[in-house]
C-alpha positions in Angstrom: 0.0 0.0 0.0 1.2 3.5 -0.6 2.0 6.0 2.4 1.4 9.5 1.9 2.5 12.2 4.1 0.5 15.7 4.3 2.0 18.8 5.5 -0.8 22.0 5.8 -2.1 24.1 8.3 -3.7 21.3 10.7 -2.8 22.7 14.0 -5.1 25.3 13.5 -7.8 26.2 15.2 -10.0 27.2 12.2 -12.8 25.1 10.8 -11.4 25.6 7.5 -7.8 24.8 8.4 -8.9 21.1 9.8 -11.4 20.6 7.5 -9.6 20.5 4.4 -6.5 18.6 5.9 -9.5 16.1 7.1 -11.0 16.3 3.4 -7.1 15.4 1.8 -6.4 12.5 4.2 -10.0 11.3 3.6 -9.5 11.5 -0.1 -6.3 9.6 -0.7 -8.0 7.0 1.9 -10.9 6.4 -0.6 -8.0 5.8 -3.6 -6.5 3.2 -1.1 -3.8 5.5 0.1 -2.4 5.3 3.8 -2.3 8.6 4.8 -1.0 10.4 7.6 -0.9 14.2 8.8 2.7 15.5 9.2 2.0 17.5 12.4 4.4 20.3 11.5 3.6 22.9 14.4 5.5 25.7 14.0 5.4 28.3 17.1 4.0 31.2 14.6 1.2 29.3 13.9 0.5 27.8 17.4 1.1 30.9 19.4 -1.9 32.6 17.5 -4.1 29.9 19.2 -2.2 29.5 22.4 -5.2 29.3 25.3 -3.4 31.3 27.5 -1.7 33.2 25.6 0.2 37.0 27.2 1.9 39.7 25.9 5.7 39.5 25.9 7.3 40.6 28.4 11.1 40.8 30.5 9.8 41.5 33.5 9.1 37.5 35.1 7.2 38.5 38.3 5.1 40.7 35.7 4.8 37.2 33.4 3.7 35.3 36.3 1.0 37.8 37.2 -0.4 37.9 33.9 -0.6 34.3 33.2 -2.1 34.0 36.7 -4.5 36.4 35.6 -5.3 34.7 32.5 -5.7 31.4 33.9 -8.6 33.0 36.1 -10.3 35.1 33.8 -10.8 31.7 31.5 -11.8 29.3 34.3 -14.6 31.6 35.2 -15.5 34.4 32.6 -14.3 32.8 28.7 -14.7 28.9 29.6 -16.0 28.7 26.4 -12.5 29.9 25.0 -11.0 26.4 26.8 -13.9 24.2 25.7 -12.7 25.6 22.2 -9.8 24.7 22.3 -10.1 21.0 23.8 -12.5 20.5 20.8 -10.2 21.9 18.3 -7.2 19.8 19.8 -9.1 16.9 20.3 -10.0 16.7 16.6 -6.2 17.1 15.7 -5.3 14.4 17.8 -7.8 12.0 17.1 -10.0 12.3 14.5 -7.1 13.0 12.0 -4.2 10.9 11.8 -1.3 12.8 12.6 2.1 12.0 13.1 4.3 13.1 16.5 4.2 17.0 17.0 7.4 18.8 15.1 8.3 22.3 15.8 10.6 22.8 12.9 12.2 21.5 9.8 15.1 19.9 11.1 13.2 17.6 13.4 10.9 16.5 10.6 14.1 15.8 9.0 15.9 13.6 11.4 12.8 11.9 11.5 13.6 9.9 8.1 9.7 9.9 7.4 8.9 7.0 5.0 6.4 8.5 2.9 6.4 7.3 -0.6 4.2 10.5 -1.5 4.6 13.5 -0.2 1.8 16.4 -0.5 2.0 20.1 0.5 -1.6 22.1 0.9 -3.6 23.1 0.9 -4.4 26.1 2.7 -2.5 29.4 3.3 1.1 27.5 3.8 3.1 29.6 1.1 1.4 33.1 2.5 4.3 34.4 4.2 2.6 36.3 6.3 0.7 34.2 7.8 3.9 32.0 8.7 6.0 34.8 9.2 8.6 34.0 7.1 9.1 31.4 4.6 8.9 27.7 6.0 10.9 25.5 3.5 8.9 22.3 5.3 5.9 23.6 3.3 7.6 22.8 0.3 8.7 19.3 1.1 12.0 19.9 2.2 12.4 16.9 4.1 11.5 13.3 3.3 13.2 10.3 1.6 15.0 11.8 -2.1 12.7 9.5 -4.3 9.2 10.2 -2.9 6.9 11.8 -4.9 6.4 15.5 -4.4 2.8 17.4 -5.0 1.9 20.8 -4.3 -2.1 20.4 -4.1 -4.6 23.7 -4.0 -1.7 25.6 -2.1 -1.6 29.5 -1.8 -0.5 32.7 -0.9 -3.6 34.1 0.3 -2.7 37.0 -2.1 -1.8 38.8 -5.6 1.6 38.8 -5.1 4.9 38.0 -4.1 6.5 39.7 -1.5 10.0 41.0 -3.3 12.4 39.9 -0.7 10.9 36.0 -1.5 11.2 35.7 -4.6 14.4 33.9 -4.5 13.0 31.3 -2.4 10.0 30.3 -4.2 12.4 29.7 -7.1 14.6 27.4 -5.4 11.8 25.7 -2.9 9.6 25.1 -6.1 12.0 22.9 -7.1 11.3 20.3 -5.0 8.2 19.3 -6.2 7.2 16.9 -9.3 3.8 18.1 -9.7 2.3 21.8 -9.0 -1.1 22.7 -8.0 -2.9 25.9 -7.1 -5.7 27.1 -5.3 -6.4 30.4 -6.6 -6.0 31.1 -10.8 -4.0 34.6 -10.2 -1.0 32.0 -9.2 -0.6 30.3 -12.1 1.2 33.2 -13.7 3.0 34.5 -10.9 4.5 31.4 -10.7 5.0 30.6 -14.1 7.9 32.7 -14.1 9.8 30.8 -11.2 9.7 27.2 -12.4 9.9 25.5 -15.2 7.3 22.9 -13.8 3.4 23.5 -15.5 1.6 24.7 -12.9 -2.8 24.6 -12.6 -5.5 25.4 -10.7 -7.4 22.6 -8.6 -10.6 22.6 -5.7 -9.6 23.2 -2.7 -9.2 19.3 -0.8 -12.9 20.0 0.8 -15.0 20.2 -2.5 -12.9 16.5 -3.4 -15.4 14.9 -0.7 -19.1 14.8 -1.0 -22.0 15.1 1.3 -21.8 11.7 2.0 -18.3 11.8 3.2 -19.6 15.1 5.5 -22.5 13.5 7.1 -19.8 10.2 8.4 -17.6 12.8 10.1 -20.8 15.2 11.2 -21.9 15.3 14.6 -25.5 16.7 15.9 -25.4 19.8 17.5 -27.9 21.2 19.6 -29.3 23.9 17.2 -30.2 21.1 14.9 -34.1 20.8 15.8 -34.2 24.8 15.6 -34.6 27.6 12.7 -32.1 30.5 12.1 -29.5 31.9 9.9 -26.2 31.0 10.3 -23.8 33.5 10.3 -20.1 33.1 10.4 -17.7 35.3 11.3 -13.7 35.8 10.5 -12.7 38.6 12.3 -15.6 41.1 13.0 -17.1 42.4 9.9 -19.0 45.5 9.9 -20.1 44.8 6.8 -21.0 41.5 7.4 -23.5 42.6 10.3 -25.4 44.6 8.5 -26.1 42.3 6.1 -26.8 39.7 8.1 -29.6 42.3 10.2 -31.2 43.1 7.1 -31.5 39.5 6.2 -33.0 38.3 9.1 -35.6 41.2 9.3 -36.5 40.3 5.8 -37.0 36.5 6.4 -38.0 37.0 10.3 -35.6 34.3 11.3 -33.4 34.7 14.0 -29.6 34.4 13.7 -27.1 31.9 15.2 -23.0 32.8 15.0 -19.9 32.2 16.0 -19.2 35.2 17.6 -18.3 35.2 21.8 -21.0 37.9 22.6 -24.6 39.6 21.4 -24.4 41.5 18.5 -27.4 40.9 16.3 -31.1 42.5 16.7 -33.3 39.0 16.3 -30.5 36.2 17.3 -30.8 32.6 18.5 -27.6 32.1 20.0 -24.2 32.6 19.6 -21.5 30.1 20.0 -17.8 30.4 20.1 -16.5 26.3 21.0 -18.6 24.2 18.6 -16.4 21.0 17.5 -15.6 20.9 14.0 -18.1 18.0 13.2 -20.9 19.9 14.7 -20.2 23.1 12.6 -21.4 20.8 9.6 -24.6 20.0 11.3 -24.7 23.5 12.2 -24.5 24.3 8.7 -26.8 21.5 7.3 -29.9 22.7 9.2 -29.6 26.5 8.6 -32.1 27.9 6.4 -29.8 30.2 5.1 -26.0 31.2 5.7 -24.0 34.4 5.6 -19.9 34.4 6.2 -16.5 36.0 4.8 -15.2 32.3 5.4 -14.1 30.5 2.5 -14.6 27.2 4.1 -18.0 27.9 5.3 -18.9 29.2 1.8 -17.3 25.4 0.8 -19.8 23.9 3.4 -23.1 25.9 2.2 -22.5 24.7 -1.6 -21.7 20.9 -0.1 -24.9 20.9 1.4 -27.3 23.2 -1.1 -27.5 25.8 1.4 -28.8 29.6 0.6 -26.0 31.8 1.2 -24.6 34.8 0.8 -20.7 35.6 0.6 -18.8 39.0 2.3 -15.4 39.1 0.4 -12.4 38.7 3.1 -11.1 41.9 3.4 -7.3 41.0 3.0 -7.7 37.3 1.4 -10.9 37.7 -1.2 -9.2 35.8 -4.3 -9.8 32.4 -3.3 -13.6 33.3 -2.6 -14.1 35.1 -6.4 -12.5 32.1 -8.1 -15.0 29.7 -6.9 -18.2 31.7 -7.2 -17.2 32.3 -10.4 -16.2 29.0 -11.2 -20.1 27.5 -10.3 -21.8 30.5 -11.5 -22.6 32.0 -8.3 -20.8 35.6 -8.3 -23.7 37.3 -7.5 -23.5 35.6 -3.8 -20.2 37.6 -3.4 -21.8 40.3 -1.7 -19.6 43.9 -0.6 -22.1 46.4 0.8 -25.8 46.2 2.0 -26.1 49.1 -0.3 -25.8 46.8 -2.8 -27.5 43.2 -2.1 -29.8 42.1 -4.6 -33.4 41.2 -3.6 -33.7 37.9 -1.7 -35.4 36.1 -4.5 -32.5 36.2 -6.7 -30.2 35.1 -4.8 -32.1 31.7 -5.3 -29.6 28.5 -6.4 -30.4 26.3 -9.2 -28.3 23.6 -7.5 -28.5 20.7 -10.3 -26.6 23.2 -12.5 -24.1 24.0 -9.8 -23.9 20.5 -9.3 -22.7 19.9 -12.7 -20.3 22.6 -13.0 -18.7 21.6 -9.5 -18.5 17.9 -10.9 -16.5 19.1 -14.1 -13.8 21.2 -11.8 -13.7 18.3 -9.5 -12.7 15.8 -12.5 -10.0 18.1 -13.3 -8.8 18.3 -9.9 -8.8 14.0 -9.8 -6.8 14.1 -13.3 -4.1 16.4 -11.6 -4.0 14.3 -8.6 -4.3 10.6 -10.4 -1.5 11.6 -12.6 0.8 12.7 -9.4 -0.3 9.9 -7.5 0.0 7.2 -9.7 2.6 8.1 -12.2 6.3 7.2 -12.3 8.2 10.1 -10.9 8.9 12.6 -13.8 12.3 13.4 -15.1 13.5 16.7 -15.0 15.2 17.8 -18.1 15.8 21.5 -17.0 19.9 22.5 -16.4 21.5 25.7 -16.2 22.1 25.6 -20.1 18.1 25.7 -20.4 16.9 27.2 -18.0 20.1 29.8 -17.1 19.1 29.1 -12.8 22.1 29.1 -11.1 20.1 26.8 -8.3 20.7 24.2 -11.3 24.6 24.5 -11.6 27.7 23.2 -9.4 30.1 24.8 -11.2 31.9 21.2 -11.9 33.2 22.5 -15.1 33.0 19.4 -16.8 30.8 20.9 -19.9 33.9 23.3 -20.5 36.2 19.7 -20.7 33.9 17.6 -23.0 33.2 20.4 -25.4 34.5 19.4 -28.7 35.2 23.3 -30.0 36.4 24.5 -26.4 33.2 27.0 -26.6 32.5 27.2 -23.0 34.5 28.9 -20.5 33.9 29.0 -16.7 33.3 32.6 -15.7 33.0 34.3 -11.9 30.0 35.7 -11.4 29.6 38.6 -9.3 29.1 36.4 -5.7 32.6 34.7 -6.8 30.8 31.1 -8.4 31.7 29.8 -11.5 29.3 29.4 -14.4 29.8 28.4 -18.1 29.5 30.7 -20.3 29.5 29.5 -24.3 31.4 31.4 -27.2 28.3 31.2 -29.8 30.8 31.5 -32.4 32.4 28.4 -31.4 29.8 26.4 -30.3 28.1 23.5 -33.0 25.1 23.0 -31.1 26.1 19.2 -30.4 24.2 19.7 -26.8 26.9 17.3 -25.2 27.2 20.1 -22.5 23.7 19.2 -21.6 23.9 15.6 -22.5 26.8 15.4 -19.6 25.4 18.1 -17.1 25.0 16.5 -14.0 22.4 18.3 -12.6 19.6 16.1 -12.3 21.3 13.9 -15.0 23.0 11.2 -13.2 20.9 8.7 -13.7 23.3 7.4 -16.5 26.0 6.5 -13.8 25.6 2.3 -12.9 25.8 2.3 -9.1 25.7 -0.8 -7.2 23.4 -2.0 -5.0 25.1 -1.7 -1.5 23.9 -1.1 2.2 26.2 1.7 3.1 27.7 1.0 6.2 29.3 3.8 9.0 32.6 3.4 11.3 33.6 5.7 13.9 37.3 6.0 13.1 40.0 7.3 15.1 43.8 7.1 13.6 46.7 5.3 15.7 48.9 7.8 15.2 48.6 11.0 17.8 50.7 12.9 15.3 48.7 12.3 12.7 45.3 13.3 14.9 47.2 16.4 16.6 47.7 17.9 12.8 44.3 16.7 11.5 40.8 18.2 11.5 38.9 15.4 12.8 40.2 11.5 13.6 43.0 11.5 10.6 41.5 9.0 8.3 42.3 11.2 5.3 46.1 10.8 6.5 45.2 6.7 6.5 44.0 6.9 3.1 46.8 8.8 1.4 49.7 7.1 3.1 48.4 4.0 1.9 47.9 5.3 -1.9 51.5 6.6 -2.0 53.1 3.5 -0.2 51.6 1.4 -3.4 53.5 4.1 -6.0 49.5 6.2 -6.3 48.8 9.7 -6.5 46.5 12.0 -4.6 43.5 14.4 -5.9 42.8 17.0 -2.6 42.3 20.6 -2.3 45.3 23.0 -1.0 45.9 26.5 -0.7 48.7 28.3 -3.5 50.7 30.7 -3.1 48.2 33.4 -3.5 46.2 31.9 -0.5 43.4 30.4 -2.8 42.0 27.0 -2.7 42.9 25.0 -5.8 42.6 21.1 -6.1 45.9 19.4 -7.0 47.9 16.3 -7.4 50.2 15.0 -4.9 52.9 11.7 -5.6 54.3 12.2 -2.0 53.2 12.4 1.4 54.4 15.5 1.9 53.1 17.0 -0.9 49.5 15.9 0.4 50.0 17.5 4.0 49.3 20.5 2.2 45.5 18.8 1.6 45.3 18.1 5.4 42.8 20.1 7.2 39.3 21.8 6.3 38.9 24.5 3.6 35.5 26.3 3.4 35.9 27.3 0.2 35.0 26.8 -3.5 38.1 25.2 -5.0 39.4 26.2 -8.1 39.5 22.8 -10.4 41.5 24.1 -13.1 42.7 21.1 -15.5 42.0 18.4 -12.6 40.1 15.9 -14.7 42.1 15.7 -17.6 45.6 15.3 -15.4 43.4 12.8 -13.3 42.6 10.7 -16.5 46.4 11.1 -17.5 47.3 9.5 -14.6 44.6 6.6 -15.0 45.3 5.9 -17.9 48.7 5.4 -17.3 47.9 3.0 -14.9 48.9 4.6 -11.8 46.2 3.9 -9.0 44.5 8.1 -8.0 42.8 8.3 -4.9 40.0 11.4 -5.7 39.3 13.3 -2.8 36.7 16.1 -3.3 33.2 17.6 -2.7 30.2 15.3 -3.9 29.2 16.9 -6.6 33.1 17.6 -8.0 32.9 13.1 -7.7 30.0 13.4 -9.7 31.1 15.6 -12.1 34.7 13.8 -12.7 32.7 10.6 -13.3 30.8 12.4 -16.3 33.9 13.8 -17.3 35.8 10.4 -17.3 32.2 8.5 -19.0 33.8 4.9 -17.3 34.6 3.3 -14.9 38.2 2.3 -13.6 39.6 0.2 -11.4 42.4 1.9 -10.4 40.1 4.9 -9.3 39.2 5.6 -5.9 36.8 8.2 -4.7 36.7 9.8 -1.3 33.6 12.5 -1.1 33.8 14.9 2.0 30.5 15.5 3.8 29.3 19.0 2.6 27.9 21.8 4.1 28.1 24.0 1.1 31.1 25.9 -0.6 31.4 28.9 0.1 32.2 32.1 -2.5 36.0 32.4 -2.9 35.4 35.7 -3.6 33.9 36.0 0.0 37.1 34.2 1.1 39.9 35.9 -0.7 38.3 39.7 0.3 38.0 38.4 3.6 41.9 37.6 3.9 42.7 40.8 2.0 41.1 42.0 5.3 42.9 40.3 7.5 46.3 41.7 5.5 45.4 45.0 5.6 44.8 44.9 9.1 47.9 43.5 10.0 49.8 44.8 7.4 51.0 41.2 6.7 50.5 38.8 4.1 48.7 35.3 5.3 49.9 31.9 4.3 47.7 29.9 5.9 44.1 29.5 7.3 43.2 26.7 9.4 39.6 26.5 9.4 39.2 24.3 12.1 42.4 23.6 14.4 42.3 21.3 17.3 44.3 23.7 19.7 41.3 24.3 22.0 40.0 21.1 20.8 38.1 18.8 18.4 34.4 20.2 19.3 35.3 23.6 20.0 38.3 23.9 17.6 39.5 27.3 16.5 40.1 28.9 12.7 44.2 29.6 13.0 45.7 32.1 10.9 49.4 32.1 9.8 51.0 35.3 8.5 54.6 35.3 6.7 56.5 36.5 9.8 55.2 33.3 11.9 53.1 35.4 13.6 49.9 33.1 14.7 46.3 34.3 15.5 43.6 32.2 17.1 40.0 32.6 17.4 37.1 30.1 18.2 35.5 28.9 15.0 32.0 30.3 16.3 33.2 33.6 16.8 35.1 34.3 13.6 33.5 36.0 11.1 34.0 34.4 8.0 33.5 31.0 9.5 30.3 32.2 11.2 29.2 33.1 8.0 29.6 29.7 6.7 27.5 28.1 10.0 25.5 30.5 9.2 24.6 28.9 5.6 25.2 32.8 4.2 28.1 32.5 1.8 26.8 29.2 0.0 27.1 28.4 -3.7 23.5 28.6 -5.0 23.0 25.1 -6.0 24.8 24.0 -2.5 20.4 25.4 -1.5 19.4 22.4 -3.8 21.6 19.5 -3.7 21.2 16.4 -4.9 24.3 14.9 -2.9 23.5 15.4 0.8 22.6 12.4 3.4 23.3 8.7 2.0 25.0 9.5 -1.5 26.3 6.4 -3.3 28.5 8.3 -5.8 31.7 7.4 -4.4 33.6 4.6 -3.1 33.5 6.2 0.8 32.4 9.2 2.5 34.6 11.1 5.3 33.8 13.7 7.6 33.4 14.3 11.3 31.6 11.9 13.6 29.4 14.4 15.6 27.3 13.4 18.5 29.7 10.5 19.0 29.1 11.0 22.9 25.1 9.4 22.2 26.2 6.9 20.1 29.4 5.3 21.2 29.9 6.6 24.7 33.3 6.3 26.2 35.8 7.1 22.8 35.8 11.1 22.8 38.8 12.7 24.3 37.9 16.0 22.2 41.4 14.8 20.0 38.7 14.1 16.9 36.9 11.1 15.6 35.8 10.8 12.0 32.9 9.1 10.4 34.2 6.9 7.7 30.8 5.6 5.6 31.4 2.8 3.0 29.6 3.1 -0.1 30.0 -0.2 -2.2 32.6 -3.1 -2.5 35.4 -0.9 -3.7 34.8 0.8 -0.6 35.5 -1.9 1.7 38.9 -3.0 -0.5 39.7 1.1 0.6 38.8 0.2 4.5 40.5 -3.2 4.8 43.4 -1.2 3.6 43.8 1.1 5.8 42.1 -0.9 8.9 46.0 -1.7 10.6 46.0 1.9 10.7 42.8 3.1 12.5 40.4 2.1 15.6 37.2 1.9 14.1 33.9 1.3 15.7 30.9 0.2 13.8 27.8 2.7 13.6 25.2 2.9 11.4 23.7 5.6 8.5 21.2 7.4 10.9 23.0 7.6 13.9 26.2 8.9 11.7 23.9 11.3 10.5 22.1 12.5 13.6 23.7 15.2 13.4 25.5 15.6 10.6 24.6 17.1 6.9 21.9 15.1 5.3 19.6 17.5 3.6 20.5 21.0 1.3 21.3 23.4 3.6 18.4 26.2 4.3 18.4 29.7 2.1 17.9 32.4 4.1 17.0 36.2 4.2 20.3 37.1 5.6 22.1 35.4 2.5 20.5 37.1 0.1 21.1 40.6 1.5 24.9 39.9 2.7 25.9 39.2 -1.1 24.1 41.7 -2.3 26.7 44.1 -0.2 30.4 42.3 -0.8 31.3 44.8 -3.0 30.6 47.7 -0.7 32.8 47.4 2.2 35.7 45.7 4.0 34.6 42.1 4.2 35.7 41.6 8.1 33.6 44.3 8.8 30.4 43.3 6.7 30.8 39.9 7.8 30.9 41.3 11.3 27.8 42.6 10.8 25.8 39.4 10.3 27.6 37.5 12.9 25.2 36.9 15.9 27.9 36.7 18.7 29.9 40.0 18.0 26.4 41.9 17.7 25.2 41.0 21.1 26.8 44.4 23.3 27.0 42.1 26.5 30.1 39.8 24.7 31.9 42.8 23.0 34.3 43.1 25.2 34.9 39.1 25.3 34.8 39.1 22.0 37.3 41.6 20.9 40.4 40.2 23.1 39.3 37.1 21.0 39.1 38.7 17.5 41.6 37.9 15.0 
């Protein structure tokens, strides 16, 4: 049986909210679909329906007193406002069927959900308002790599964009395999950020039928009585007066939803129905007046008079669908204005019909996501020019027949190909080889990867390493059997370049952590040289620099062995070299070395440690410093480091290295704080690479997820603060922009600390 996983607004408490994440679990249940709620809670969302919720404050004795106060006035004035909410949370936690609570992305992530489809919507969840700020779990940003991704009936809740965004809906879009929308102004807004076809569905309630309703309704105590329902978001002036000249027209009283009096001739009012007895509610009204979507979605479900008041912020959603059936002239603005009862009359068969030829559409959409084979995706930088689509693994500019393409700097510092049109012959090998969602070419062999703790025998070789020294393992034994080594160094201009090493000296200079985009230069074709020679190369680089060297080479050799590091994004080199230009200028000495993480204060607190040409040494903790902060921080990042392909349990090389963090939870008793690396073994090749090097190491066997725990296993997170800071690294000495967006330094009680600390 398929497993689907639904992430939308389902904690809450709004009638709509519930009842269309009830309406898409019930619907993939009647395909045969297992279907479970992600219960993704995020504190802006929860807060706004917090029971006792107070105004922020610093002042504790001040919190406690207004909490105390709160507590009161609910237990014996609003006890309507708690019975509310145990309806509303009782329905979340047992009428749908939800997974454990998460607060935010990452812990849905560590979760390793196994959800073959995953669906986003539908509801408000890409209004960023509403979420205050963008939430990249509402665009499936978490799950396992080859589950099916849908957007269904999601939406802004407006016309719009906001500016600032943009960026990320172009790179989060890109997660999904099929795109729906709730509200037809969408389409073309975002038409022009993917490359995906993107159409307009029902909202999940108007998939189920009256039948479906009436199973989940429950009787509520109105239901033997006559009125008007009337259905408030937010107090509508407008809506009020409609409703009063309604009910003095009909002479029926009104019921709403409203927590006191307001109408001249009411039944009731009612502030804590359950969700199920709002449908009965609805069912037996003779007539029913709202600015709620949802409750519109209810009065059409169950052939209910009603009249419509446009939401004053959100009225899109509500135009589309009167329009849609027909029934615009129920979208009602001003008393001034309402149309005598008897027109308002519904010719429901006709509706019917109408609402049966949208809802086929929608099922087409959703039968062809649901069902289908996961769609390739063609689009690459060359056709789409996204730089979310390129990793700048140059090996387009080595294949080309005509050398036509040349790897340019941007402005951030990233290299892009750029083609000589005069050159080119149009043979689309660039594109052919691209390895942006174009790997699928590469045979790679079925193997349960399998994770070592690893710590190296040799204290010298752990004192001058950045973790437990198993890189030191690896090349001592490649150049003991006459090999070479592929690894990243700095030259003499202080800038990361990848180079070959034939002695283990030369490949000290590859020792130790370099956040930065390496320079390639002509890597792959010396690395072929070498193998075609016969001479064994061990490859050590970034995942997608493997991946890209494999396209390059187009087979497979024995005598190749490839080491990926666990990534965490490159970083600009332009970032980096400005940066150290920096440091220079403040010093008024040239650097010659940058340690980005040395062990002197220890493996899990380790410091960056700069050199300068006198022997001069500064130390600072990694945290602290700014362009490493930046880095943490997920600010500097290549583009495409926002969208890769090659995080958590990649097979492309032989083995994976990197630090073993949270060793202390998962093999207690082994961490002096002298480093301990995570060795991961990838396929058989891999394990002829570990026997190798086993006399050298201790090793202690682990496993993927708690190697991973906390380690890199998704594309890191884009963020405002990314956006703005390389907008700026042109303006202004980069130690002191960079200091601007590091957290510690801004925070006046650690200034002081932190300047005697400052390199």
């Amino acid at each position: 049986m398929l497993k689907a996983g639904i992430v939308t607004f389902a904690s809450a408490h709004n009638y709509g909210a519930l009842l269309q994440a009830y309406a898409m679990q019930r619907y993939l249940e009647n395909l045969g679909i297992e279907a479970h709620i992600i219960n993704y809670r995020p504190k802006e969302i929860d807060n706004v329906y917090k029971l006792y919720r107070i105004k922020k404050t610093k002042n504790f004795p001040k919190k406690v007193i207004m909490k105390i106060s709160k507590v009161i006035k609910i237990e014996t004035k609003e006890k309507w406002r708690k019975e509310k909410y145990i309806n509303f949370e009782r329905f979340i936690d047992h009428t749908l069927k939800t997974t454990r609570p998460y607060n935010k992305l990452g812990q849905i992530q560590a979760s390793y959900l196994d959800y073959d489809i995953l669906i986003a919507g539908s509801d408000q969840i890409w209004n960023t308002d509403l979420t205050k700020g963008f939430k990249p779990a509402y665009f499936l940003e978490f799950g396992k790599k080859d589950a099916i991704r849908i957007a269904y009936a999601a939406s802004l809740g407006r016309n719009d964009i906001d500016k600032k965004y943009i960026l990320f809906y172009k790179r989060y879009l890109k997660n999904f395999d099929y795109i729906s929308v709730r509200e037809k102004s969408m389409i073309s807004i975002f038409n022009d950020l993917t490359d995906k076809e993107v159409v307009q569905v029902l909202d999940p309630t108007l998939l189920l039928n009256k039948k479906d309703y009436n199973q989940l309704k429950k009787e509520s105590k109105y239901k033997d009585k006559e009125y008007i329902y009337v259905h408030f978001i937010g107090k509508d002036s407008k809506l009020i007066e409609i409703a009063d000249k309604v009910s003095t027209e009909l002479n029926i009283p009104i019921l709403h939803n409203f927590a006191n009096k307001i109408f001249k001739n009411e039944l009731d009012y009612h502030y804590n129905e359950s969700p199920e007895k709002i449908i009965d509610v609805v069912k037996n009204a003779k007539m029913v007046i709202t600015n709620s979507f949802h409750l519109t979605v209810l009065s059409i479900i169950y052939n209910k008079k009603f009249i419509t008041i446009p939401h004053a912020k959100r009225p899109e959603r509500m135009k589309n669908l009167l329009e849609m059936l027909d029934l615009e002239d129920h979208l009602i603005e001003d008393v001034r204005i309402m149309p005598d009862l008897k027109e308002l009359e519904i010719d429901y068969d006709k509706v019917e019909k109408k609402l049966e030829n949208e809802r086929k559409k929608s099922v087409e959409f959703l039968q062809k996501a649901l069902f289908n084979k996961k769609p390739q995706n063609i689009a690459n930088y060359f056709t789409e020019g996204d730089k979310f689509d390129c990793y700048g693994c140059g090996v387009c500019a080595s294949i080309c027949p005509k050398n036509a393409i040349r790897m340019v700097e941007d402005e951030e510092g990233f290299v892009y190909p750029k083609i000589d049109a005069e050159k080119c012959i149009n043979c689309k090998l660039c594109e052919k080889k691209c390895i942006y969602k174009n790997n699928s070419s590469m045979i790679l062999e079925k193997f349960d990867s399998k994770v070592y703790a690893v710590i190296n025998k040799d204290k010298s070789v752990i004192k001058n390493s950045t973790s437990g020294g198993v890189f030191t393992a690896l090349y001592k034994k490649t150049i003991s059997e006459n090999g070479c080594v592929v690894g990243v160094k700095y030259n003499e201009n202080m800038e990361p370049v990848y180079d070959m090493a034939f002695t283990e000296k030369e490949c000290e200079k590859f020792r130790g952590a370099k956040y930065v985009a390496a320079k390639l230069g002509d890597i792959k074709e010396k690395t072929k040289n070498e193998l075609e020679s016969g001479k064994s190369v061990l490859f050590v680089g970034n995942p997608c620099q493997i991946v890209g060297l494999k396209r390059y080479l187009n087979k497979e050799y024995d005598n190749l062995y490839l080491v990926e590091i666990i990534c965490h994004g490159t970083p600009s080199s332009k970032v980096f070299a400005q940066y150290i230009n920096a440091i220079e200028k403040k010093y008024k000495l040239n650097v010659i070395n940058f340690e980005c993480r040395n062990k002197k204060t220890g493996w899990q607190k380790s410091s960056v440690k700069v050199t300068f040409e006198d022997g001069t040494e500064k130390y600072e903790p990694v945290r602290y410093n700014n362009f490493t902060r930046a880095f943490l921080n997920k600010y500097i990042s290549r583009p495409s480091c926002y969208n890769c392909e090659f995080t958590g349990d990649n097979k492309q090389s032989d083995i994976t290295i990197g630090d073993f963090w949270g060793i202390d939870n998962i093999i207690p008793g082994i961490n002096n704080d002298t480093g301990i690396s995570l060795l991961k073994i990838n396929n058989k090749k891999g394990e002829e690479i570990f026997s190798n090097i086993s006399n050298q190491i201790e090793f202690y066997k682990s496993n993927y997820k708690d190697g991973y725990r906390a380690n890199h296993k998704f594309p890191i997170v884009l963020n405002l603060r990314r956006i703005k800071l390389m907008e700026e690294i042109d303006d202004m000495d980069m130690d002191k922009l960079l200091s601007q967006y590091n957290q510690f330094k801004s925070k006046k009680n650690k200034n002081k600390k932190i300047k005697k600390r400052s390199i």
